[in-house]
N, C-alpha and C positions, 0 to 999 in steps of 0.2 A: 244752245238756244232752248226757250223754253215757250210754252204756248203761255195764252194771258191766266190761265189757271197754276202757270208754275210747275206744269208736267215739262222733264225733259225730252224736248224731240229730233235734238244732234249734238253730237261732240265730236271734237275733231279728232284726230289720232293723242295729239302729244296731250290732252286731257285725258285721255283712255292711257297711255303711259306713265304721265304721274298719278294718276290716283289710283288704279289700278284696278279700274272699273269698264268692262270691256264692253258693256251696251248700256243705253240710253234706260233700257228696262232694268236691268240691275240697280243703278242711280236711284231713277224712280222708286225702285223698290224701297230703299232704305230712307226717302222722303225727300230726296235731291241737296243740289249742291248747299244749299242751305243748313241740311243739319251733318256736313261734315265740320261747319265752323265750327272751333272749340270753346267758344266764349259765344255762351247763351246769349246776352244783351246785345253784343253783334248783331248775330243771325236775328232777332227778332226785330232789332233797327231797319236792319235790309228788308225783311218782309215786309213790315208797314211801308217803305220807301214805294216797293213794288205795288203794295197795293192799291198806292196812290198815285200809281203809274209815273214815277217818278223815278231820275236817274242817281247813282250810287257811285262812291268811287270810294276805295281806301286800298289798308291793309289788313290782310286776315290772316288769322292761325290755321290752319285744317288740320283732318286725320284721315291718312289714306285707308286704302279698304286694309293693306298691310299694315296698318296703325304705325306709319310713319306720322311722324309732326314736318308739314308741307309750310312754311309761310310764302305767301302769296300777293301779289297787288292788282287789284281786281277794279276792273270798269263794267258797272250793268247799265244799257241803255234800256228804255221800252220800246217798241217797234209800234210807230201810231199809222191810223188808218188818215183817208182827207178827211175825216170828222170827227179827226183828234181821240178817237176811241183806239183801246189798248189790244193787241193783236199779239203781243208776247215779248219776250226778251232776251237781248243779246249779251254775254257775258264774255269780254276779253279779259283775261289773264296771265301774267308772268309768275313763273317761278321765285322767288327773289329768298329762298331758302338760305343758301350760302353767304349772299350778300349781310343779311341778316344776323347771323352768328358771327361774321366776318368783325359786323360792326359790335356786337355784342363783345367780342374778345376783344375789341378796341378799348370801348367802354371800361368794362374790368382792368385792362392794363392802364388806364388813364387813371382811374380809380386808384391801382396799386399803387403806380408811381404817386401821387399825389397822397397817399397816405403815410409813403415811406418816404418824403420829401420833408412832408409836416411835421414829423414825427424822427426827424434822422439825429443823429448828433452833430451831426455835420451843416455845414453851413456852402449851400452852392451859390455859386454869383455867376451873372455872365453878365461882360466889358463888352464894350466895342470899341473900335481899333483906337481911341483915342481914352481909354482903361476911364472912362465912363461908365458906371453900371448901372444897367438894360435892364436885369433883373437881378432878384435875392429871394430866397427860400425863405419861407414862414420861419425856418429854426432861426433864422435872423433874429430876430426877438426876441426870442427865449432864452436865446444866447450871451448876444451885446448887450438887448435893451431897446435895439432900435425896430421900427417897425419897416419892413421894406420901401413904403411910401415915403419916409424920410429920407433914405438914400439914392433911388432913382435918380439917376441925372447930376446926380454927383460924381467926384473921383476919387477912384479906386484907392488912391494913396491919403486923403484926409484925416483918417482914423488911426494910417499906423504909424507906431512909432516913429519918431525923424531920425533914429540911427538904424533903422533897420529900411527907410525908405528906398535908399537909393542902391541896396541889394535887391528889394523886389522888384523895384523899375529894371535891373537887368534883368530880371527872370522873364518879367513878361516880354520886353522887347526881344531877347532870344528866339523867343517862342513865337511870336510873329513872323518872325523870319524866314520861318518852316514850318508850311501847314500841316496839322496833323500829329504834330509833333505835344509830346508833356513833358514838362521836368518838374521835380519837387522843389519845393520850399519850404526851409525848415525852422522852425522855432522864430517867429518872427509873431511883431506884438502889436495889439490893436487896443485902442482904447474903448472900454464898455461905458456906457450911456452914464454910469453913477461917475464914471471920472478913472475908475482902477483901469489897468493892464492886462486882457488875456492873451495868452500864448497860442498859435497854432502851427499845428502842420497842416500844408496847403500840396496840393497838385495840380497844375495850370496846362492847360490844353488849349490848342490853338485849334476852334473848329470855324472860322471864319467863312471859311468857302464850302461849312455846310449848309444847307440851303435851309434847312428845319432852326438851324441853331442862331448862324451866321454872327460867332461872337468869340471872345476870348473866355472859356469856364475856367473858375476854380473852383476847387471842393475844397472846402476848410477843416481840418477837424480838431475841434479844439483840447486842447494838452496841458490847458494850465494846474489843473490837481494834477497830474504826472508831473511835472515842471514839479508844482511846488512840495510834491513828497521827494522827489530827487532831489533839492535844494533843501529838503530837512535832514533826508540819509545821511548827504553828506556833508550838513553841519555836524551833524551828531557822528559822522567819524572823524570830525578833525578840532571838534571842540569840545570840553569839559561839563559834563550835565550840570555838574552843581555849581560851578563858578562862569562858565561860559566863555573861560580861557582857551585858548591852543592850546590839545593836548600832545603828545608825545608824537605823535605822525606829523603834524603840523609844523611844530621844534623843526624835528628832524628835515625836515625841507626845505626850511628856512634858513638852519644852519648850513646846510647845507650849499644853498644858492649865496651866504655870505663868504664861505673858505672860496667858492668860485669868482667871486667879484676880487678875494685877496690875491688869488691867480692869477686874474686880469691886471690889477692894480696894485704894484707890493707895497704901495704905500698907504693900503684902506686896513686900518685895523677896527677890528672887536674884541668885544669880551664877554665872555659866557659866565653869568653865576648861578650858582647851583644853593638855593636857599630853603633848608630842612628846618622844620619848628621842632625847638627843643621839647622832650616830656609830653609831648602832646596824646602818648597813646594815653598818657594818665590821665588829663582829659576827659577824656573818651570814655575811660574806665569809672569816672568817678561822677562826672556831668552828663554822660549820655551822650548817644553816637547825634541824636539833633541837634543838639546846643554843641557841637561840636563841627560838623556841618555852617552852623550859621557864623562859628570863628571863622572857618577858613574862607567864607564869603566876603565875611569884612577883611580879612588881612590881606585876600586876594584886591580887594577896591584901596586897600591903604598902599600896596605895590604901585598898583597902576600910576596912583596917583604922585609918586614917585619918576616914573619913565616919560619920556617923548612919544609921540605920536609913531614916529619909523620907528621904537624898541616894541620889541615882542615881549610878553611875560606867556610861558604854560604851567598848567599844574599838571605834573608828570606820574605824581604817585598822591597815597596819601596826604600827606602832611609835606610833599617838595613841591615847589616850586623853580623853576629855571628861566631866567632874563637873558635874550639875546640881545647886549649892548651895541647900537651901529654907531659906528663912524666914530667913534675914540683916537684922543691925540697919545696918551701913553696911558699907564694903570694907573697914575694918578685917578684919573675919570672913573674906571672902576670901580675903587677902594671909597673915592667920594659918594657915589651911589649905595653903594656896600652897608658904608655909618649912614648914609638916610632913609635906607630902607629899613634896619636896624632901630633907627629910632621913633620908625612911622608904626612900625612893631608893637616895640615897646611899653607904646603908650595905651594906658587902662583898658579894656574891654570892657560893656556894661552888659549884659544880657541877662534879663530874667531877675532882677535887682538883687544881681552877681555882679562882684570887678573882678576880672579875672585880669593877669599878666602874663603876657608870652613874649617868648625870646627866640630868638632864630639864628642856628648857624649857617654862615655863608663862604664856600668856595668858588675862589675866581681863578677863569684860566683866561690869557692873551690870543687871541689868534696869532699865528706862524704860517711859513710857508710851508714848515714841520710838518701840521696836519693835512691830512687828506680828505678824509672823512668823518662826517658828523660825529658819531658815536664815539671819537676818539677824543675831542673839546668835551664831550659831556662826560666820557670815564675821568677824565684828569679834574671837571671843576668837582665833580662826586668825590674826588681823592682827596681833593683840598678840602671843601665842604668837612667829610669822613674828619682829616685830621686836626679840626677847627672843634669841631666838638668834642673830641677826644682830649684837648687841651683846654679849653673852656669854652663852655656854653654860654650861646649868645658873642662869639665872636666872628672873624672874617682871618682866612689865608690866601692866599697867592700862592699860587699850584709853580710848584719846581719840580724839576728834572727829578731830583733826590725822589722826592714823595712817592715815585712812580717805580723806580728804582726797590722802595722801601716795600709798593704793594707788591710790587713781583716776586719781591723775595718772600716776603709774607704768603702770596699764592704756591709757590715751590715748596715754603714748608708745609701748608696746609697738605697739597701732595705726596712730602713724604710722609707728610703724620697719617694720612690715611691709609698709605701704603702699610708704615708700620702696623697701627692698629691691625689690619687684615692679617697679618703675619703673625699673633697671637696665637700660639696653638688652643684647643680646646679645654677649657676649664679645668679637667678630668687629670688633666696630663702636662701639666706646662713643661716648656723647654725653654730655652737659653733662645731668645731675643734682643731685640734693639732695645729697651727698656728692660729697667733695671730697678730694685729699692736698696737706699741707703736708710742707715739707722741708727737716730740723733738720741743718743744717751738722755734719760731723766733723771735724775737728780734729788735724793733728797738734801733740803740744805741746811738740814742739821745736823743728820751726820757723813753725809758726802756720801750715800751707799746708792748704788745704784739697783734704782726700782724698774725701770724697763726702759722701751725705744719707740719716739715717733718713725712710723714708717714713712719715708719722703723718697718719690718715685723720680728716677733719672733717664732721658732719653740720651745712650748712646749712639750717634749718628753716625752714618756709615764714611759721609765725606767730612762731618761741621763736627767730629769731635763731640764732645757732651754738649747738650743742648740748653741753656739756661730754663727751667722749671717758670720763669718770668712771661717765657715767650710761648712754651709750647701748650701750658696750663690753659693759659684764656683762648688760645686756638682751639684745645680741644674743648672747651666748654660754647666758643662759639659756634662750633659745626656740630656740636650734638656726639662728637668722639667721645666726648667724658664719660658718655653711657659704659660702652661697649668697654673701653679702657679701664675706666674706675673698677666693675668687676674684676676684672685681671688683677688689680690694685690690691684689691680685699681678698679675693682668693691669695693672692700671694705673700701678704702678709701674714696669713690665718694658717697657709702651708709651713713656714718659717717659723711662727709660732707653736705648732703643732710640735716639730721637731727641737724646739726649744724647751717646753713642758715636758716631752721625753726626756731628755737627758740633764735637766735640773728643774727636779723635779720637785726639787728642795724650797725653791724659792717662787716669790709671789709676783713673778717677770709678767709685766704689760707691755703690749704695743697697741699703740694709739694708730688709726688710719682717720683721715681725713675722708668728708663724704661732701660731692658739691652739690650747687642747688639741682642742678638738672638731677641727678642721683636721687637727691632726694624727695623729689617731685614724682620717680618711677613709682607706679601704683604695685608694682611686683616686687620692690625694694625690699621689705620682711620676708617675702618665700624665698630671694633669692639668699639672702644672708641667714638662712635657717636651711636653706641645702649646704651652704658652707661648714657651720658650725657639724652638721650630720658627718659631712664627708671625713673633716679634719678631726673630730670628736674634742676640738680643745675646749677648755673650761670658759666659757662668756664672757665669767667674770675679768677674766685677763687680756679679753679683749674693748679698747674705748674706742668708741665711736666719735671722731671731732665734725662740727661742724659751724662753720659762721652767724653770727648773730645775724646777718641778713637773709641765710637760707631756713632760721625758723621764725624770723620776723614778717618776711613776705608775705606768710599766710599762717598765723600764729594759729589760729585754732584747729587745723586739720595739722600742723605740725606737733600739737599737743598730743593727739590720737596716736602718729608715728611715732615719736619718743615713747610714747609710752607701751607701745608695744615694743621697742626695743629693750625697754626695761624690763619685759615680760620675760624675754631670751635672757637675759643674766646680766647685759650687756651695760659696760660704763660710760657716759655719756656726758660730755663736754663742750664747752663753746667756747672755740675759737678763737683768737683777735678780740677778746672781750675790750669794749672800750672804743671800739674806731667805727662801731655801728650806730644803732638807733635802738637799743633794747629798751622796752620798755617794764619798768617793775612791777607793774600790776601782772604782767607776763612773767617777766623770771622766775616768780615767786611758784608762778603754776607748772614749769614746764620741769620734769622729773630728771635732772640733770646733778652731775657729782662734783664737776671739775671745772672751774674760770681761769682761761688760760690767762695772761695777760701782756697786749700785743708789744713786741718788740720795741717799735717806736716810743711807746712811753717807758721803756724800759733805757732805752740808748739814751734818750733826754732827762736821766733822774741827774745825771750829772754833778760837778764838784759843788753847787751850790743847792743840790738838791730840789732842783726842776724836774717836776711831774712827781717829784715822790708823796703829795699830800693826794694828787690823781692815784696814784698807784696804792695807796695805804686807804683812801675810799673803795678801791674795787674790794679788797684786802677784806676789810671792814665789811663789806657788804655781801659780799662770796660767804663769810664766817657767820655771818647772824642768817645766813639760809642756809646753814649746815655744811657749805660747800669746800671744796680744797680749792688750792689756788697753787698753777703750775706757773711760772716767771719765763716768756720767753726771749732769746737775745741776749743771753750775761755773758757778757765779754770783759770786764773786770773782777777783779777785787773788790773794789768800792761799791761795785755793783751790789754784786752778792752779800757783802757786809750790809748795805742800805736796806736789802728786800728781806736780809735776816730781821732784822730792826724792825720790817714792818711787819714781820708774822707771816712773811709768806712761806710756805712748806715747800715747796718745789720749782724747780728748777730745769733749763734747757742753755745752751750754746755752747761758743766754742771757748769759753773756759775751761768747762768740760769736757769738751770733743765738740769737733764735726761730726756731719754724718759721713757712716762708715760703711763701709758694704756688710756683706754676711759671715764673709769670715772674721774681720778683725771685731765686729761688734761681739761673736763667739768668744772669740780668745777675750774679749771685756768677760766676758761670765769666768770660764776658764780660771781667771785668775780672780776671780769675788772680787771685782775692782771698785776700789773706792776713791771717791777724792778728796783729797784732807790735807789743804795747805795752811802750817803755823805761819 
């Protein structure tokens, strides 16, 4: 209480408690209740109130004497006299400090919530029991498109997909069932305001008989960029970047789920064809890997354009392609698709005003109840495929038994040809091996004397007997053996050599060794054949180096460079099979070379009417105006020999003369200065 001047003259206990003011004269001291309020415009509002003897009521801040912050709700009355004159003032007050902060912390958590509401990824809704929605979060909008005012009072299920609706309607009815209770909902699709589909995960709770909520919540949160990166991943592991075919995973499942239906059904057949473009690395090589790229996009649209809706086509590799044919009455059906793909091929290519022509070989395999497994349809139509271009390019096989038979046995030898190769002792030291060299007498054919010996290598096989030079040659040239082997080759003829310059020493004895492409494609090929010459110290000159017109034609100009440093070593240098390549003579003319072999084949066909001998009598001619000798291989007659006398050729090889012999008997040839000289 205060008198009409505003001095305080009582307070009760529990005001002496909160503000921590323990007499009347203390308060007063420091100017009374008035200037504890902490908001100046307050306290001076109240003043003037009182000094218009008029009554107050609110809420105020204080500060206790312990500079606590007090909030308060405060009633001042005036105390009037009967002549309405002001006699002082009565001030009732609560505490309401707590209450205060109470609601303050409300405030803030209303606030939060409703920030992170607005602002969620998620989309919350609340149904009522009849999946009506009550309400939807601002993200509503931002989301779908719709604004929560458009959905109000609508149902729950309008928006979502029709195949996914009558999943959701059991989620929520579940969940009614049992208050209290959530289950998820997964990947289920809502249509957004523009008309598209987004995906969400949702989480539904049944809080109906809360009293705050009293509804059905979902929380939504939307998944369709995850959807749609997961739905590109794995396009791109099951589909072809550049053609946008099923690639090799995809095949493979496919064939797989079709040998399964032939399991079920022995009477559902397919056919699997395995379709390689021929020469295409050349392409490649010569047009550029993108004009090469946009062939396989159109040969891939001229396939399609080929097949039925239920057939598969993938691109498997580079330049394959693989057709899983369904539902075939026998390979008729196949073979027919086979010529029409073939001729969908075929036909021009324009790009870049370029025509270009491609051709494709194709192997076909049957389904059987034989196969098991996928990869064993696509090893056998690859086998057919493999043997279809091996016989001519741009045709089609039918994959048999045999074929597989034939690669096996081809894999076994590959096996043991590796096995041998490693059984090679070390350069330095050779020993008695699985291989072996024979050695084919040469011939002069004028006077039958023999001038030296093609070195020709033989694999002795441990179970197969001597190994045909046919089969195991392009083995090792296709596995990269030729390397490793061919050394052995040349060291060993050069050894043999060695000890032949020893002991006829008289005479101006050559051996010829053959060099293949991979050989001579070796960037070490000169150091290595110049630690030979070192080791064995034979004369160069009595060594010739053979090699095919396609191994210095491939890459004529760096092949210039190599001859011609083998010229530099002493070394004699020949080509091969002249005649069944592509030499060209603006080439020949440059490439530093002494000797035109000439290949067998036209030699076996100069025959009684004299076929090939006007081809034989141009190489003849043209070997001689480039300074060059000419060695005849293949003379297996008389007539022969007489013909290629006739046409000037100097030298000579076959079995007129000899086969090839091994090491001794080719010895006992020197031995006795053998000539050959039939009247």
């Amino acid at each position: 209480m205060t008198d009409a001047s505003g001095n305080h003259i009582y307070q009760n206990p529990a005001f002496t408690q909160l503000f921590d003011y323990a007499t009347v004269e203390e308060l007063n001291a420091i100017g009374g209740l008035l200037n504890l309020i902490t908001d100046e415009k307050v306290a001076k509002q109240i003043s003037e109130t009182m000094k218009n003897g008029k009554s107050w009521n609110g809420e105020v801040s204080c500060r206790s004497r312990d500079d606590r912050i007090i909030q308060i709700c405060i009633q001042i009355d005036a105390i009037k006299d009967v002549k309405n004159r002001t006699l002082g003032f009565v001030a009732l007050s609560a505490d309401i400090t707590k209450r205060k902060q109470a609601e303050k912390q409300l405030y803030e958590n209303e606030q939060r919530f409703r920030a992170l509401i607005e602002n969620s990824t998620d989309i919350i809704q609340i149904l009522d029991k009849n999946s009506i929605y009550q309400y939807l979060s601002p993200s509503q909008e931002r989301i779908l498109g719709y604004t929560p005012q458009e959905l109000i009072g609508k149902s729950a299920f309008e928006l979502i997909h029709p195949n996914d609706r009558w999943w959701m309607k059991q989620v929520i009815e579940g969940v009614k069932q049992n208050p209290k209770t959530r289950r998820g909902l997964d990947e289920y699709r809502v249509r957004h305001k523009n008309g598209s589909w987004c995906v969400f995960d949702a989480v539904v709770m049944n809080l109906l008989d809360d009293q705050s909520v009293r509804g059905i919540v979902i929380n939504c949160h939307d998944v369709t960029e995850r959807k749609s990166a997961e739905e590109k991943l794995l396009h791109q592991s099951l589909y072809d970047s550049l053609t946008d075919l099923p690639n090799r995973a995809l095949l493979m499942d496919r064939l797989q789920q079709a040998l399964a239906r032939t399991h079920r059904n022995p009477n559902y057949l397919f056919a699997v064809l395995t379709i390689n473009l021929d020469r295409f690395k050349i392409i490649n090589e010569s047009h550029g890997h993108s004009m090469g790229d946009q062939i396989l996009v159109e040969i891939a649209k001229r396939i399609q354009t080929c097949l039925r809706l239920i057939d598969t086509v993938a691109r498997i590799g580079s330049d394959e392609f693989v057709i899983l044919l369904e539902t075939v009455h026998d390979r008729g059906d196949a073979v027919g698709l086979a010529t029409l793909i073939q001729t969908a091929i075929a036909q021009p290519i324009e790009l870049d005003a370029q025509r270009l022509f491609i051709t494709a070989s194709i192997g076909i395999v049957i389904s059987s109840d034989d196969y098991q497994w996928a990869g064993d349809l696509l090893r056998d139509a690859n086998i057919a495929m493999a043997r279809a271009k091996a016989q001519n390019q741009g045709g089609y096989l039918l994959f048999t038994s045999s074929m597989h038979n034939n690669v096996t046995e081809k894999m076994q030898l590959e096996h043991d040809l590796h096995h041998a190769v490693e059984m090679l002792e070390d350069l330095d030291s050779p020993v008695a091996n699985s291989f072996l060299l024979k050695y084919q007498p040469i011939i002069s054919l004028c006077t039958g004397k023999l001038l030296g010996f093609e070195a020709l290598v033989r694999w002795q096989h441990p179970e197969r007997g001597i190994v045909s030079p046919a089969k195991f040659i392009p083995l090792a040239e296709e596995t990269g053996l030729i390397i490793p082997f061919g050394k052995w080759v040349l060291w060993e003829a050069c050894r043999q050599l060695q000890q032949w310059q020893k002991n006829y020493s008289q005479t101006d004895l050559t051996v010829a060794v053959n060099i293949s492409g991979k050989q001579f494609a070796q960037p070490n090929l000169i150091l290595h054949i110049q630690r030979i010459l070192q080791k064995t110290g034979i004369n160069p000159q009595r060594l010739k180096i053979e090699m095919t017109e396609s191994v210095v034609m491939d890459n004529a100009e760096s092949a210039i460079t190599v001859l011609y440093q083998l010229q530099e070593l002493g070394i004699q240098l020949s080509v091969d099979d002249f005649g069944t390549g592509y030499s060209s003579l603006s080439y020949l003319h440059r490439f530093p070379i002494n000797t035109l072999k000439v290949d067998k084949s036209f030699v076996t066909n100069m025959g009684v009417n004299g076929e090939n001998c006007e081809i034989v009598r141009a190489v003849v001619t043209l070997a001689h105006s480039l300074g060059l000798d000419v060695v005849a291989e293949g003379i297996e007659t008389e007539q022969q020999l007489t013909q290629l006398k006739n046409l000037g050729c100097e030298y000579g090889q076959g079995y007129l003369f000899s086969k090839p012999v091994d090491m001794a008997r080719a010895t006992a040839l020197l031995n006795t200065n053998f000539f050959f000289n039939r009247e």
